[in-house]
C-alpha positions in Angstrom: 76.4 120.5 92.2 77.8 120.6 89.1 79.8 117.3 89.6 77.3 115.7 90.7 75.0 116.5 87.7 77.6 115.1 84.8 78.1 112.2 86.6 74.5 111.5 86.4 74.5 112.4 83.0 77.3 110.3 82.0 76.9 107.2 84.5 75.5 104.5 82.4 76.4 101.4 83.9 78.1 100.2 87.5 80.5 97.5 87.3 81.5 95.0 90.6 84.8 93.9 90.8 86.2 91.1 93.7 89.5 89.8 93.5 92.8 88.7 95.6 95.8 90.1 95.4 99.6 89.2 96.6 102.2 91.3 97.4 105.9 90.0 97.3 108.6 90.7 99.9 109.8 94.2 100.0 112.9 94.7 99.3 114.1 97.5 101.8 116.8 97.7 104.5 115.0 97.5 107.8 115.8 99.7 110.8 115.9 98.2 114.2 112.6 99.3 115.5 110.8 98.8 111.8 110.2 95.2 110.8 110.7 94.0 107.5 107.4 93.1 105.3 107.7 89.1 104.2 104.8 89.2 101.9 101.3 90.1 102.0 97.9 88.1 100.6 94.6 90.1 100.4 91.2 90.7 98.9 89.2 93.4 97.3 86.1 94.7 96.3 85.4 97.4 93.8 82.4 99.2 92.3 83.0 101.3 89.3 80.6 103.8 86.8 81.3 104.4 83.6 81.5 108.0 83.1 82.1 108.7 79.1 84.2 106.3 76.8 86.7 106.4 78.1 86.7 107.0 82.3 85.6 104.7 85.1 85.3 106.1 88.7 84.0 104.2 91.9 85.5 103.3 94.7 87.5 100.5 96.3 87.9 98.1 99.5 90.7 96.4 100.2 92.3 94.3 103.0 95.9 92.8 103.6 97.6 90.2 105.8 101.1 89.0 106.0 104.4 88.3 108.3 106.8 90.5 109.1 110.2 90.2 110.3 113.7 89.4 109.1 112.7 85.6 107.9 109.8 83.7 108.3 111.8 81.6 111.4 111.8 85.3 113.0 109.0 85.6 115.5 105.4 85.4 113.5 104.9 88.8 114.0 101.9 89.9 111.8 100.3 93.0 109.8 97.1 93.7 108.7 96.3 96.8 106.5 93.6 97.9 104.8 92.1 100.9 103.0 89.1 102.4 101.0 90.0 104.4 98.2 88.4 106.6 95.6 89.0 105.4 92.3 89.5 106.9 88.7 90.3 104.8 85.4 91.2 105.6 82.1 90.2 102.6 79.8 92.3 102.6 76.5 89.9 100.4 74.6 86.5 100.3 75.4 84.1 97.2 74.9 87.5 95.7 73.2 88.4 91.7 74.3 91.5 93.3 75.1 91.2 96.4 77.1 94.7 98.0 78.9 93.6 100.6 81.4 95.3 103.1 83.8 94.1 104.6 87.2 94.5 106.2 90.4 93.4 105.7 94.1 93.5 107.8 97.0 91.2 107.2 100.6 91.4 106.1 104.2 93.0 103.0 105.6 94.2 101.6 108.4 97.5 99.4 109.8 98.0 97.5 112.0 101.3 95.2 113.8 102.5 93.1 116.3 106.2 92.4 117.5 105.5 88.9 118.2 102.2 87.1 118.6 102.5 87.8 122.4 102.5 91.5 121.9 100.0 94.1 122.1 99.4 95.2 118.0 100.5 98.8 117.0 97.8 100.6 115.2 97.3 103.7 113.1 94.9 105.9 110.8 96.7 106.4 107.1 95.7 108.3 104.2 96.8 106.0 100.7 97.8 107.1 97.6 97.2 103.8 94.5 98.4 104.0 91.4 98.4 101.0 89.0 98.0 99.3 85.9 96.4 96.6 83.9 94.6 94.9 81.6 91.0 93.5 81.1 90.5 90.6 79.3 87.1 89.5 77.6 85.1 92.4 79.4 85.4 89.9 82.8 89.0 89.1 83.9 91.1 91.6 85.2 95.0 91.7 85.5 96.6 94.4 87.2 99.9 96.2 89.0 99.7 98.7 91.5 101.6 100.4 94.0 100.6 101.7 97.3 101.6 103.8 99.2 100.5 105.7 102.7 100.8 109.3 102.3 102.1 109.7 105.9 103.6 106.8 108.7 105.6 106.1 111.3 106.0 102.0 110.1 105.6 103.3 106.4 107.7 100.3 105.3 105.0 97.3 106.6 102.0 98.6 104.5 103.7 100.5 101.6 103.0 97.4 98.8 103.2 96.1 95.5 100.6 94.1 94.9 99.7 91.5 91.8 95.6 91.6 91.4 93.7 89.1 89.8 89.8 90.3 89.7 86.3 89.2 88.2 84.2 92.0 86.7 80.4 91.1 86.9 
């Protein structure tokens, strides 16, 4: 109850965010029964309060796609992950043209894999973990880093990423 009342106290404004994202290869030694992640390209969605200066919380929807394999000449096996995440920002410099900030994620997702287009896919519930960085740029462009992880996996490796967002706040 309490929560509930200071956010509604301190939520002034919402804030939509949609962007893509790219996450290069991964740079791990594959086992023989766990594929190695090429690259991954994806979009988001994101709808954030502002709760004080300084704090932005909402929450976030994301979705991946990208080979996997040993090289691209491999087999065109595929994964798909996505998650929705509940997220929390610290903004450095508020209303600022330039304005770093710093956050965290955590929520539901989902992956998914084949071994070769002719397989069945390989599925599973995860639990993510985000935590990135960035930079807004004239209160609308958004640059950012962040790194996620699934807190628990059997094929950990395919949809543990680091991913390069570029985003639009509206």
């Amino acid at each position: 109850m309490a929560i509930v009342q200071t956010v509604s106290l301190y939520a002034q404004t919402g804030k939509v965010e949609v962007g893509i994202n790219y996450s290069p290869k991964q740079n791990f030694a594959a086992a023989d029964d766990i594929p190695n992640m090429l690259y991954k390209f994806g979009a988001y969605g994101e709808y954030r309060w502002t709760l004080g200066k300084h704090f932005e919380a909402g929450a976030r929807l994301d979705a991946k796609a990208g080979p996997i394999g040993l090289s691209l000449k491999d087999n065109n096996a595929l994964a798909i992950s996505g998650d929705l995440l509940a997220i929390a920002d610290f903004i450095f410099s508020p209303g600022k043209t330039v304005n770093p900030f710093i956050g965290l994620g955590l929520g539901p997702g989902f992956g998914m894999h084949n071994d070769t287009l002719d397989h069945l896919w390989e599925g599973q519930f995860l639990i993510y973990a985000d935590a990135r960085v960035g930079i807004e740029l004239f209160r609308h462009l958004r640059l950012s880093v962040d790194y996620s992880l699934p807190a628990w996996w059997s094929y950990g490796e395919i949809y543990t990423t680091l991913n390069a967002n570029i985003g639009w706040v509206f």
